[in-house]
N, C-alpha and C positions, 0 to 999 in steps of 0.2 A: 752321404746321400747319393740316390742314383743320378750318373749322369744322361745326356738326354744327346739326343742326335737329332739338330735342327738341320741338317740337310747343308746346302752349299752357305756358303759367306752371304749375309745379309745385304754385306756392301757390295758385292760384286755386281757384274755386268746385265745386262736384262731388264726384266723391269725391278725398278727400287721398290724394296717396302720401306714403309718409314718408321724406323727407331727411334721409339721417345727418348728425352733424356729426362733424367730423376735424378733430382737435389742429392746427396749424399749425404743424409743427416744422421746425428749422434743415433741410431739403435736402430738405426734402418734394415734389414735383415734380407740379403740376398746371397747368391750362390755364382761359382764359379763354374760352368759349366765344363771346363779339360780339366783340374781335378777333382771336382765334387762337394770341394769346401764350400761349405754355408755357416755365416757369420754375419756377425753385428758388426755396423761400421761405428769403429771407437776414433778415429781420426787420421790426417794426414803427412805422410812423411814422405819428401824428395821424389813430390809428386807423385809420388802412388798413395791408395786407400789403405789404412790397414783393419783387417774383418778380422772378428776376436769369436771366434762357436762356443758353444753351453760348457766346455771344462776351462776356456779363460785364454787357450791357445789364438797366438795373432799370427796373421799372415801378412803380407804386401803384395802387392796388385795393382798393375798400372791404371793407370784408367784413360784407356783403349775402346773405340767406338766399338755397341754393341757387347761390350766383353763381359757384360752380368746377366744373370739369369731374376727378375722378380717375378714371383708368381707364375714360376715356370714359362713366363718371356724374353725375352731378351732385350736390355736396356742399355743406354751409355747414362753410367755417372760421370756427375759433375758437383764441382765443389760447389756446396750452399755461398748463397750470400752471408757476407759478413753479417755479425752479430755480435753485440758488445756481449755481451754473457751469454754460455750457455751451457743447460743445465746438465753435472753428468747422468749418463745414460742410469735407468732405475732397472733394479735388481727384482727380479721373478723367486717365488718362495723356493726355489731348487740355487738359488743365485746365481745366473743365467742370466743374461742383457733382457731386459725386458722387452717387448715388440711391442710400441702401442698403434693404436688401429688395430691390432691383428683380424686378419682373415685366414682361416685355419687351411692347410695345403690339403690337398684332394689326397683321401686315406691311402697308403702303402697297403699293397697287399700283405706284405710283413703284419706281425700282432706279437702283442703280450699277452701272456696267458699271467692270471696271478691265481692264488685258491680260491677265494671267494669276495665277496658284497666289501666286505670291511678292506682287505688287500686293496680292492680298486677303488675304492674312497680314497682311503688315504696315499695312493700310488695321484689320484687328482690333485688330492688336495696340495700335496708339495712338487710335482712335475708335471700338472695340469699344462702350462705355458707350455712349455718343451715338448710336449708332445702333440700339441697343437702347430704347434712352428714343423715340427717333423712330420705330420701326420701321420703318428702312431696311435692304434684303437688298442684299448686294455680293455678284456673281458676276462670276466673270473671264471673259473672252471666248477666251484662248486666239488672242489676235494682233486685227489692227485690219482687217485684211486683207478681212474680209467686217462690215464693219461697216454701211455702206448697206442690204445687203440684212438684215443681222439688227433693227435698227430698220423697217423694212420689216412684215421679221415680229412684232414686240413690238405695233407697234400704240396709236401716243402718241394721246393726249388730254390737257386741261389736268388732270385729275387724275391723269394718267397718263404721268408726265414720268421719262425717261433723263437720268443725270449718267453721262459718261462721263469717264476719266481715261486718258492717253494718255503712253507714253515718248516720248520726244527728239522733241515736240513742238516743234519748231523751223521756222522760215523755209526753204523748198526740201528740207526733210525729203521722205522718203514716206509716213511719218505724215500731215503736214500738209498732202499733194496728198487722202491718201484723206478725214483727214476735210473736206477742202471739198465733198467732195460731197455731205455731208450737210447738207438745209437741212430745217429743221424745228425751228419758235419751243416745242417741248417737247423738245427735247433739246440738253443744252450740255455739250460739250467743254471740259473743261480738259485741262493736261497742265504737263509739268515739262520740262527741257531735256538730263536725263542719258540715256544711252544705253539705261543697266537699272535702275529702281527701286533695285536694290543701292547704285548711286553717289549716291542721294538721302539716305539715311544718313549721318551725320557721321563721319566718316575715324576721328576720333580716341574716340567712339564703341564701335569693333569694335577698339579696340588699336592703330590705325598711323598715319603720317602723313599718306598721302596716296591715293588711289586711283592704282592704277599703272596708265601707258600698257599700251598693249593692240594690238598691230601688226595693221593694218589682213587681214582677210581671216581674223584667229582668233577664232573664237567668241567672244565680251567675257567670261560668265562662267566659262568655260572657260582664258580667257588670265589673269585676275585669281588664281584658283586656282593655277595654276603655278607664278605668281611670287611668292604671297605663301606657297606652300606650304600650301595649305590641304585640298588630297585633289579630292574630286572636287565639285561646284556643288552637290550636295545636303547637302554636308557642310560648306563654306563658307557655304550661307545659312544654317545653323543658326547658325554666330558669327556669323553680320551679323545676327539677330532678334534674339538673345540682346542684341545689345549695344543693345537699343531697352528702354527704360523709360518714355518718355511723348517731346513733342512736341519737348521739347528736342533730343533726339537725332536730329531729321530736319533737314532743310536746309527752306529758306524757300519755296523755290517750290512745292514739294510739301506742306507746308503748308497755302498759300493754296489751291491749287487742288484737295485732296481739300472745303477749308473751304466754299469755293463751291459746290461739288457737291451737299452735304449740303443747304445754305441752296437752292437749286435745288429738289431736289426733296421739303423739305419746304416751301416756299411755298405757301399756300394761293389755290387757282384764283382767279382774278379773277372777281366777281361783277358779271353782264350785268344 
């Protein structure tokens, strides 16, 4: 995440402002503002906090007046009141600490680009939270086809970085001729090797065995529909979302490479 320059020491001399303090409870979700870590607080060790972010990685951190960032303010934590039980922190369909309350962070000018309608559906439906917590906005592009020139028009800089996600990103693809011609160290391309975001979905997932062949030259979502008798593609993705409840239910490469994306363009700029 980017870090943020609150100007001189809050504590210092002059006139005070006053630092709230904030209980430090199980999935409380704040940020380090000197190095940009943002994470769930999962509990207490030798009196520091320790913050656990969306790939599970923990940190320790003292708890030092003023030394967290909530809701891009600055806060001192402090240990909750005792409690005889308490419940662990719950998992977001990406399995990520979940944040309850959530109030979403003010958008990054960073973005996702994904292909289309179905892509950022189903980019919500399992990393919906996560990008809420980040505030990352996924818009689809509607094909790859003008991709060059719509980065062109976006207009990167290092706080201003594109994760794109791309279908049947594969070797000798057309996919993979267009996006070489994007060269620009703020935009990174991932992608998956299925034809439709549909076939990244676990088969058994939506009810079936297997994704059925598809005879060269008929429409993929169109020819899947036919044969598994599903009506018309708008009515088939509704059983293919449905059958999504969190990460489990996607295939692996789509996985990693929406994973990447995220971590892309919430990286904090490199300091010159």
């Amino acid at each position: 995440m980017r870090s943020h320059d609150y100007g001189r020491d809050v504590l210092s001399g002059g006139k005070r402002r006053t630092v709230p303090e904030v209980a430090a409870e199980p999935g409380l979700v704040v940020e380090d503002p000197v190095s940009g870590f943002c994470g769930a607080v999962v509990r207490f060790e030798h009196g520091q906090v320790v913050l656990e972010d969306r790939h599970g990685r923990h940190r320790l951190f003292p708890l030092r007046p003023a030394a967290f960032l909530l809701d891009g303010r600055p806060v001192t934590l402090v240990r909750p009141a005792p409690a005889a039980t308490r419940p662990a922190p719950s998992r977001s369909a990406s399995g990520s600490v979940r944040v309850e309350g959530l109030r979403a962070r003010t958008a990054r000018d960073s973005r996702i680009w994904v292909e289309g309608l179905h892509d950022a559906e189903l980019v919500e439906r399992v990393w919906g939270h996560d990008l809420r917590v980040e505030g990352v906005v996924v818009e689809p592009l509607d094909g790859v086809d003008v991709l060059a020139q719509r980065v062109a028009e976006f207009g990167t800089g290092p706080g201003r970085r594109l994760g794109v996600l791309v279908d049947h990103l594969v070797p000798g693809s057309k996919e993979s001729r267009l996006v070489a011609a994007v060269r620009d160290e703020n935009v990174l391309v991932t992608g998956h090797p299925y034809v439709d975001v549909w076939q990244a979905v676990k088969p058994s997932s939506v009810g079936i065995a297997a994704w059925p062949e598809v005879p060269r030259g008929v429409p993929w979502k169109e020819g899947v529909c036919a044969v598994l008798g599903w009506g018309e593609p708008h009515e088939g993705w509704r059983r293919v979302l449905a059958g999504v409840r969190g990460f489990r239910d996607l295939e692996t490469p789509l996985i990693g490479a929406v994973e990447r994306l995220i971590d892309f363009v919430t990286e904090p700029p490199a300091s010159g």
